[in-house]
MIZADO-594075 format. One record per atom (N, C-alpha, C): x, y, z; residue in one letter. Coordinates in pm, whole numbers, padded with zeros to 5 digits, always signed. Each point is the difference from the previous one (the first is absolute). Example, Ala and Ser with C-alpha at 12.3 -4.5 7.8 and 13.67 -1.06 7.14 Angstrom:
REM MIZADO-594075
+01319-00569+00780A -00089+00119+00000A +00090+00120+00000A -00035+00105-00072S +00082+00119+00006S -00077+00109+00073S 
***
This chain:
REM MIZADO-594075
+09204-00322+15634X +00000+00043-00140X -00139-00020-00059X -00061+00094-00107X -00135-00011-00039X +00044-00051-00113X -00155-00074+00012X -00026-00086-00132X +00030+00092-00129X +00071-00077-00093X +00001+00041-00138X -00156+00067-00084X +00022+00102-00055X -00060+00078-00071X +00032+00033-00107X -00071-00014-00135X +00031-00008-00128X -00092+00133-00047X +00144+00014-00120X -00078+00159-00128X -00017-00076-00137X -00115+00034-00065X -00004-00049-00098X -00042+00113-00094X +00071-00023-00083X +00038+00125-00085X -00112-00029-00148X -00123+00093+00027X -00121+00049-00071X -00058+00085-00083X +00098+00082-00019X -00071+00139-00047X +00022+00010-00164X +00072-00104-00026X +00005+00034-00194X -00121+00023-00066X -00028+00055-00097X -00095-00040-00138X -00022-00107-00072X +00173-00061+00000X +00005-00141-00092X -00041+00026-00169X +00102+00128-00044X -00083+00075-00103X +00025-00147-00152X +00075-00092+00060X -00023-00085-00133X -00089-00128-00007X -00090-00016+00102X -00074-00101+00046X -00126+00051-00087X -00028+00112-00094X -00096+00021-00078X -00142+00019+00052X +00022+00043+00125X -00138+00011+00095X +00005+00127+00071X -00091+00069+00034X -00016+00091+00103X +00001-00021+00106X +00031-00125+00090X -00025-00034+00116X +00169-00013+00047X +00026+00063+00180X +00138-00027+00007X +00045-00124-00001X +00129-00010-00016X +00023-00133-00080X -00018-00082+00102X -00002+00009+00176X -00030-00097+00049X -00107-00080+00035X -00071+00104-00073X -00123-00046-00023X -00047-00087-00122X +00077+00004-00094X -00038-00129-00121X -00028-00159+00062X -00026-00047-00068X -00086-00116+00034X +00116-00108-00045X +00057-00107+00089X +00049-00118-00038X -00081-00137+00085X -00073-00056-00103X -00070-00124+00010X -00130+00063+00106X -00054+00093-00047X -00128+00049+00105X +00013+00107+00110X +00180-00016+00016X +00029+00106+00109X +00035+00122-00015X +00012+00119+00075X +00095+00084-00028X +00149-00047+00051X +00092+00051-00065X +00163-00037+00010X +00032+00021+00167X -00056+00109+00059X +00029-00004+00098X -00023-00035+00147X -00120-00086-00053X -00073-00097+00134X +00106-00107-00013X +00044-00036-00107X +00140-00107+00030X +00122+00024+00109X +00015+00108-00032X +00097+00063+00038X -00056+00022+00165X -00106+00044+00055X -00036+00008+00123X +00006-00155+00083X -00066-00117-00139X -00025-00089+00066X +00136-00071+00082X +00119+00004-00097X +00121-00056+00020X +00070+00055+00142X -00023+00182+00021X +00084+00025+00115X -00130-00038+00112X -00067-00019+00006X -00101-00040+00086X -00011-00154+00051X +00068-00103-00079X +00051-00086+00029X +00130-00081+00034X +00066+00142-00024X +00137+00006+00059X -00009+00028+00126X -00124+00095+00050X +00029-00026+00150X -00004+00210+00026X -00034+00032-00128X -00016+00190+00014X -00129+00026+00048X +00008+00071+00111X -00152+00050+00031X -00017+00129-00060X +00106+00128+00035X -00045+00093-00071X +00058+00036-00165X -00095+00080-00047X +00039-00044-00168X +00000+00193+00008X +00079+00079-00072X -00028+00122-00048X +00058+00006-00133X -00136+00045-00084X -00025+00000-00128X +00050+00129-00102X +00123+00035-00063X -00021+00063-00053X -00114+00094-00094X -00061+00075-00024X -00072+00010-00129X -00022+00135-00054X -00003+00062-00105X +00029+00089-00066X -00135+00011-00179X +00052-00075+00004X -00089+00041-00133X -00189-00123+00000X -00088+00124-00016X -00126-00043+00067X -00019-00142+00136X +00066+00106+00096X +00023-00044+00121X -00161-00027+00069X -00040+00036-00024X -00143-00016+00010X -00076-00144-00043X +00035-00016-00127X -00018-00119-00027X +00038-00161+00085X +00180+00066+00017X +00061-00144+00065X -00086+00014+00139X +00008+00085+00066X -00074-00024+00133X -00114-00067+00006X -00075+00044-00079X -00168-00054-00048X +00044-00143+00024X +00046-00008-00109X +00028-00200-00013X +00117-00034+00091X +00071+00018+00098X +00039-00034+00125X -00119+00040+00120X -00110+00060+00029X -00071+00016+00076X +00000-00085+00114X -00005-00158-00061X -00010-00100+00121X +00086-00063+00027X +00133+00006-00014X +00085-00011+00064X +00039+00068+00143X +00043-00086+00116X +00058+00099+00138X +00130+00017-00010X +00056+00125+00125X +00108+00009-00040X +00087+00074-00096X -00077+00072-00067X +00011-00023-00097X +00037+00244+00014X +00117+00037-00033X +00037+00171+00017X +00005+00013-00166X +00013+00162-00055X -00002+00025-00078X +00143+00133+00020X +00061+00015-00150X +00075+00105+00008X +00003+00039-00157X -00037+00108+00002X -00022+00057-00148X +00145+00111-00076X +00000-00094-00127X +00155+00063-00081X -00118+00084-00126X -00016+00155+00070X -00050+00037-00123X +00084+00063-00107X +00093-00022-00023X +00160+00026-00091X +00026-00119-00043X -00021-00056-00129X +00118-00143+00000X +00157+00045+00000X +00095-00006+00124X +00140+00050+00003X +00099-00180+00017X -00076-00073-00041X +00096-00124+00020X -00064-00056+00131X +00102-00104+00028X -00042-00141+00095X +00056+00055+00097X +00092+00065+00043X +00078+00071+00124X -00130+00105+00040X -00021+00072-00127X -00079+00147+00050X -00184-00121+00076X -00031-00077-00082X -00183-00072+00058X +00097-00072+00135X +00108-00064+00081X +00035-00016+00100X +00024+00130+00097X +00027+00113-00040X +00007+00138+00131X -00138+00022+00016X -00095-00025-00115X -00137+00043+00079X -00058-00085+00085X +00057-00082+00036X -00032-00105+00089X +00042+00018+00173X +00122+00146-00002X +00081+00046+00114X -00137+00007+00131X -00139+00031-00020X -00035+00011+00108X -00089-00131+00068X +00032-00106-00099X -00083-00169+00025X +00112-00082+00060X +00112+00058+00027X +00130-00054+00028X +00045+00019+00110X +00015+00101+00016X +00117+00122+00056X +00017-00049+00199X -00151-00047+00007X +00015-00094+00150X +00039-00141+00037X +00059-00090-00147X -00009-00136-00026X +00178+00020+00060X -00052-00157+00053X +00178-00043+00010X +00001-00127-00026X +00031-00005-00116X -00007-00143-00019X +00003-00004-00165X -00006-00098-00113X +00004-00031-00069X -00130+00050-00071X +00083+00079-00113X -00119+00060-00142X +00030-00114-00137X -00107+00013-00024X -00019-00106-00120X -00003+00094-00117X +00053+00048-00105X -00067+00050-00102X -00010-00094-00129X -00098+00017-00111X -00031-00078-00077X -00093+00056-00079X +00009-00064-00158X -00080+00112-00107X -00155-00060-00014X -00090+00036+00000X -00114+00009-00002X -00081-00105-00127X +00136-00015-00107X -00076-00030-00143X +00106-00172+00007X -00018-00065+00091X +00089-00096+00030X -00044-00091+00004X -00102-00052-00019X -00093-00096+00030X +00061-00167+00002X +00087-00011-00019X +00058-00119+00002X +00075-00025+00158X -00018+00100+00081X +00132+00008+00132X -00024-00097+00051X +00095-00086+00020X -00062-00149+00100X -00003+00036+00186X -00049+00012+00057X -00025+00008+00174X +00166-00085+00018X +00016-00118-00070X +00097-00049+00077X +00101+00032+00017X +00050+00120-00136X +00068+00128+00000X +00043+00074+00078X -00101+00051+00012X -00049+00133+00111X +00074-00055+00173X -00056-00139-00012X -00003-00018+00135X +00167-00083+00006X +00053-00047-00122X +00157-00003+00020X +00070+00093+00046X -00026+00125-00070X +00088+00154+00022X -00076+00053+00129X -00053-00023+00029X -00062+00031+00183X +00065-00070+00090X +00010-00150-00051X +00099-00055+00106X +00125+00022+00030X +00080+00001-00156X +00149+00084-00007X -00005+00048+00075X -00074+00173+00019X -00027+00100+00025X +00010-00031+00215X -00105-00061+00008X -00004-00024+00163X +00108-00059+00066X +00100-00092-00102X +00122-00046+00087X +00113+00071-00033X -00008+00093-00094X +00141+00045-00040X +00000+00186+00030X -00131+00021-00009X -00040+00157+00014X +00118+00069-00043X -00037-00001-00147X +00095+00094-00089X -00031+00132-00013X +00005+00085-00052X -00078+00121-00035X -00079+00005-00129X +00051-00151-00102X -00048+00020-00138X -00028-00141-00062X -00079-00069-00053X -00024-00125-00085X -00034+00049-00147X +00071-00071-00046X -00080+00007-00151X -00023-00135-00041X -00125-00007-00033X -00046-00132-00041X +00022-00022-00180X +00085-00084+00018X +00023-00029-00191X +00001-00171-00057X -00003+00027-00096X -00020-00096-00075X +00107-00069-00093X +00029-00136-00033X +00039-00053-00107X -00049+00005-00136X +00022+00101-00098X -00055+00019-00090X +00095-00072-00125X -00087-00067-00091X +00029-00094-00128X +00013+00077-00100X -00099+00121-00029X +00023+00118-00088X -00032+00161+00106X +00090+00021+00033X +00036+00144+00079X +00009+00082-00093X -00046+00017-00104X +00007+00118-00117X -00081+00119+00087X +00039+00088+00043X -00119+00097-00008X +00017+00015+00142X +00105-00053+00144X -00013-00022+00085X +00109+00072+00078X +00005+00043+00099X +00111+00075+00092X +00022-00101+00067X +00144+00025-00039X +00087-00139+00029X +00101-00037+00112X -00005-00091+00083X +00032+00023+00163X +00157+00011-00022X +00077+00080+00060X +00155-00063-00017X +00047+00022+00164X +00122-00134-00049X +00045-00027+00149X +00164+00012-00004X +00014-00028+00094X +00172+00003+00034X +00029-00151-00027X +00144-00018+00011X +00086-00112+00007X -00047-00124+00103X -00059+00093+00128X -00039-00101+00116X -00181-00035-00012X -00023+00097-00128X -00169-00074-00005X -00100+00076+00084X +00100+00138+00018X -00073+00110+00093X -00064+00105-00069X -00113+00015+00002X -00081+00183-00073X +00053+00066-00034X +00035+00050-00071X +00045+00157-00035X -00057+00069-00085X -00106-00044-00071X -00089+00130-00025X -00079-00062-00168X -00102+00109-00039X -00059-00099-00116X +00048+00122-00098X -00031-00080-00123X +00007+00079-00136X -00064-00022-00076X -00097+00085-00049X -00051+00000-00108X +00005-00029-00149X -00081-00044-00045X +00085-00056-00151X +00050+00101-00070X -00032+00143-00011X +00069+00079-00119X +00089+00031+00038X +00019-00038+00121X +00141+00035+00060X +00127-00106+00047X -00069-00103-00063X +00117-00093+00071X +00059-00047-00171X +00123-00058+00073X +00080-00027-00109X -00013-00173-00009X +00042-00024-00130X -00017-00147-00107X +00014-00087+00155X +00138-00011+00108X -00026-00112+00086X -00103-00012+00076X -00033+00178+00054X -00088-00013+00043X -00156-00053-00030X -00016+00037-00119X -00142-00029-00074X -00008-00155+00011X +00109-00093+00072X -00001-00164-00028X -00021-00025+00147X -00021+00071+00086X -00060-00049+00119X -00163+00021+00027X +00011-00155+00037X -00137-00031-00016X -00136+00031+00167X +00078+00071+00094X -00081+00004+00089X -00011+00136-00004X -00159+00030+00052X -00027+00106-00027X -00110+00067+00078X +00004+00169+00005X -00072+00034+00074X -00152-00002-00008X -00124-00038+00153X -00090-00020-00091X -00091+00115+00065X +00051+00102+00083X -00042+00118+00062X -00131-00065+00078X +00046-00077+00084X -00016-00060+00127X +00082+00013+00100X -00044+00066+00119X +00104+00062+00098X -00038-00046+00142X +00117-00023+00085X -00053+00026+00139X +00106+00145+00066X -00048+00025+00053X +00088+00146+00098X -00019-00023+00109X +00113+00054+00119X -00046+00085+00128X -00073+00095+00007X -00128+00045+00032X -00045+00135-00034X +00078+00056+00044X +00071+00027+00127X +00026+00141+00040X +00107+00046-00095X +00089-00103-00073X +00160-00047-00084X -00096+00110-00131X -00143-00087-00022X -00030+00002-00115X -00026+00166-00019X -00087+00106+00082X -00013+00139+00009X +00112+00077+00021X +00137-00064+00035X +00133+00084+00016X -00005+00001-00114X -00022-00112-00065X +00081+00036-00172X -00109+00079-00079X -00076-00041-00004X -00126+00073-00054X +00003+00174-00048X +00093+00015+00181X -00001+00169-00012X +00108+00072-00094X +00083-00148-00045X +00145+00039-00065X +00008-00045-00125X -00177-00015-00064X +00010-00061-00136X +00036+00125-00127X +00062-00010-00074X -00067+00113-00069X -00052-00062-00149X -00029+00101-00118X -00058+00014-00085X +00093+00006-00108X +00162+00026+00039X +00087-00014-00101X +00008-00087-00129X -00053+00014-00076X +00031-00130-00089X -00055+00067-00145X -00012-00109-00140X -00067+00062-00099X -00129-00007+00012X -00084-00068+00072X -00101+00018+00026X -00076+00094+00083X +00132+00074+00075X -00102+00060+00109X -00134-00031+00125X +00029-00163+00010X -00062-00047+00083X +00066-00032+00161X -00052-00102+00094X +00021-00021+00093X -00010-00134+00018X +00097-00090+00001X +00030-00125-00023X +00021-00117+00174X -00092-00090-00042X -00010-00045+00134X +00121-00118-00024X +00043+00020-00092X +00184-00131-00067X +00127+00101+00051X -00077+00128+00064X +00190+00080-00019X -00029-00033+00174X -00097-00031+00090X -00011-00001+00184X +00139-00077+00003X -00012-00129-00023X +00117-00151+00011X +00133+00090+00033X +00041+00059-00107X +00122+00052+00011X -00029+00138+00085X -00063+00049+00041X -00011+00129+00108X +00015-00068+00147X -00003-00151+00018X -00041-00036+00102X +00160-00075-00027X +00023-00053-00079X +00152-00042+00003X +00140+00140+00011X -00044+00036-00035X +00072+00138+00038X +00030+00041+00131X -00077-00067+00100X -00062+00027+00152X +00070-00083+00076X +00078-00144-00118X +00038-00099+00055X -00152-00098+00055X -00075+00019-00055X -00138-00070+00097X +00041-00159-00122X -00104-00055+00033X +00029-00167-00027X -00095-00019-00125X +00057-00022-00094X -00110+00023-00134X +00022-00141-00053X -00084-00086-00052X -00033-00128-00059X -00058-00019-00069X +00048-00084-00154X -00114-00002-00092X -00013-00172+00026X -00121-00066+00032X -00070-00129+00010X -00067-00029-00112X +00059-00095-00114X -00072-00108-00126X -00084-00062+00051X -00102+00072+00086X -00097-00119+00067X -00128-00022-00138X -00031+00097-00048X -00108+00015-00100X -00009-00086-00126X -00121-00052-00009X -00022-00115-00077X -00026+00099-00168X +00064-00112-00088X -00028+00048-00156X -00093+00076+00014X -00119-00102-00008X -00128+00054+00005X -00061+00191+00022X +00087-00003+00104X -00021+00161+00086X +00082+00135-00111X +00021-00051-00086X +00065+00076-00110X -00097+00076-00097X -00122-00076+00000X -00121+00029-00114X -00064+00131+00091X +00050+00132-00004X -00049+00127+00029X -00096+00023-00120X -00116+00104+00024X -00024+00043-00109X -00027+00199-00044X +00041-00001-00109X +00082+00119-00080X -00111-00027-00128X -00054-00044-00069X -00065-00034-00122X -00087-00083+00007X -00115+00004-00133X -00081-00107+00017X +00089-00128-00029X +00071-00030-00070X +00120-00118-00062X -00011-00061+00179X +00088+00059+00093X +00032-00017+00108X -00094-00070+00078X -00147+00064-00026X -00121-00019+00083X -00046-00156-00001X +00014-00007-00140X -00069-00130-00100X +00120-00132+00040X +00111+00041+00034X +00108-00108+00052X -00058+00010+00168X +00011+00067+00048X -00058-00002+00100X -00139-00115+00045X -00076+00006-00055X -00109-00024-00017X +00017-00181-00029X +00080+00022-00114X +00044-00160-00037X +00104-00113+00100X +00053+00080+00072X +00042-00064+00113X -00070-00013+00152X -00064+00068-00021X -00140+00002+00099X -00088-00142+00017X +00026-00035-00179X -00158-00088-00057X +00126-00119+00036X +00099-00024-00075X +00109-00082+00065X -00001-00042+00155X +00013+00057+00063X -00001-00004+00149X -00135-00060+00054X -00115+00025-00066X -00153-00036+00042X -00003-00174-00032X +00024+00007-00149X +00020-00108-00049X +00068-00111+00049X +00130+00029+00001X +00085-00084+00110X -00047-00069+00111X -00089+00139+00077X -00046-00046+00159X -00115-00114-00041X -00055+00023-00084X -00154-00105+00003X +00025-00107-00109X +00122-00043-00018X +00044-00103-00098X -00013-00108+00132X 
***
C-alpha cells in the first residue's frame, strides 16, 4: 500500500479577509495560512502534498516554490469542496492507499491529528474518516449525528438541523481521510443537486455508506484546530492563540 497523500484545498479569494491576496495566503504571525497547513501533514508522516489552487494560482505557487513534493491541481470554477477534490482525479487516480484531504486556511491543524486518523486508517482501512471535534460553541457547525450504537450516519448542517440536533456538540471539521480508489468511485457520483449548486466533499461519507463501505467519524481533533479562517475577526484570534502557544513554550 502507498504512502498517504494529501489535497489541500487552495483556490478561494477569501473575499472577506479584506485583501487581494488568496486567502491562503494571508499572513498569521509572519506566515502564510498555508505553510501551517503543509507543515502539519508533513509531520504526520505525508510526503506527497497536491495543492488545490484557483484563484491567482500563480501567486500560491510562487510562495510554495521551495517546498518538495509538492503537485498542483487547478479549480478554475469555484463549484464547492467536492468539485476543487475531482480536479485532483489525475494526482490520484494511481494511489492505493490513503488520501488526506484538508482546507488550506487551517492553520491551527495539529500533525498529531493527521497522524491519529492515518493510524485509524492503516489498521482499520475504512473507505472514509472524518476527523471531528468536541465543540463548546458549535454555532455555525455541521453537526456529526450518530445512531443508538455510537455509529456514523451522516452530518447536518445547521440550517438544516433541528433544535436536538443543533445541541450536539461534535462536529465536522472538513478534515478527511479516504481510500483513493473508494474516494474517485464516489467522486464520479457526486452531483451538484442542492441550493447551492455546488459539489460537496460532506455528501462523499454517505455515497460511500451507501456502498456499505466503512465510514467513521474520529473526535480526535483538538479545540484549538477549530480557529479556521473566513475573516479578519478570525485571523486576529488566530494569531492570538499562536502568541499563546509561543508564550507558553518559553515560560
Amino acid at each position: 500500500m502507498n504512502a498517504p497523500i494529501a489535497i489541500v484545498l487552495a483556490a478561494g479569494k477569501g473575499t472577506r479577509m479584506k485583501s487581494d491576496l488568496p486567502k491562503v495566503l494571508c499572513r498569521a504571525n509572519g506566515r502564510p495560512l498555508v505553510e501551517y497547513v503543509l507543515d502539519a501533514l508533513r509531520n504526520a508522516g505525508v510526503e506527497k502534498i497536491v495543492v488545490v489552487v484557483g484563484y491567482k494560482a500563480d501567486e500560491v505557487k510562487q510562495q510554495l516554490a521551495d517546498y518538495e513534493n509538492i503537485e498542483y491541481a487547478t479549480q478554475s470554477e469555484q463549484r464547492g469542496t467536492g468539485h476543487a477534490v475531482m480536479m485532483c482525479t489525475d494526482n490520484i487516480k494511481d494511489h492505493d492507499g490513503a488520501v488526506v484531504v484538508v482546507a488550506g486556511d487551517s492553520p491551527m491543524l495539529q500533525s498529531s491529528s493527521i497522524k491519529a486518523l492515518l493510524d485509524d486508517y492503516a489498521a482499520n482501512q475504512p473507505g472514509c474518516i472524518l476527523g471531528t471535534l468536541i465543540h463548546e460553541n458549535p454555532t455555525g457547525l455541521g453537526r456529526i449525528l450518530r445512531d443508538d450504537t455510537g455509529k456514523f450516519t451522516g452530518i447536518v448542517e445547521e440550517k438544516d438541523a433541528t433544535d436536538h440536533q443543533r445541541r450536539i456538540s461534535e462536529v465536522n471539521m472538513s478534515t478527511y481521510v479516504f481510500n483513493g480508489k473508494k474516494l474517485l468511485g464516489a467522486l464520479d457520483r457526486l452531483t451538484d443537486q442542492n441550493s447551492q449548486g455546488e459539489y460537496y466533499i460532506t455528501d462523499v461519507p454517505t455515497i460511500l455508506m451507501s456502498d456499505h463501505e466503512d465510514v467513521r467519524a474520529l473526535p480526535v481533533l483538538k479545540p484549538i484546530e477549530a480557529l479556521s479562517v473566513n475573516t479578519v475577526e478570525h485571523l486576529a484570534d488566530v494569531e492570538a492563540a499562536m502568541k499563546a502557544i509561543d508564550d507558553a513554550g518559553t515560560s
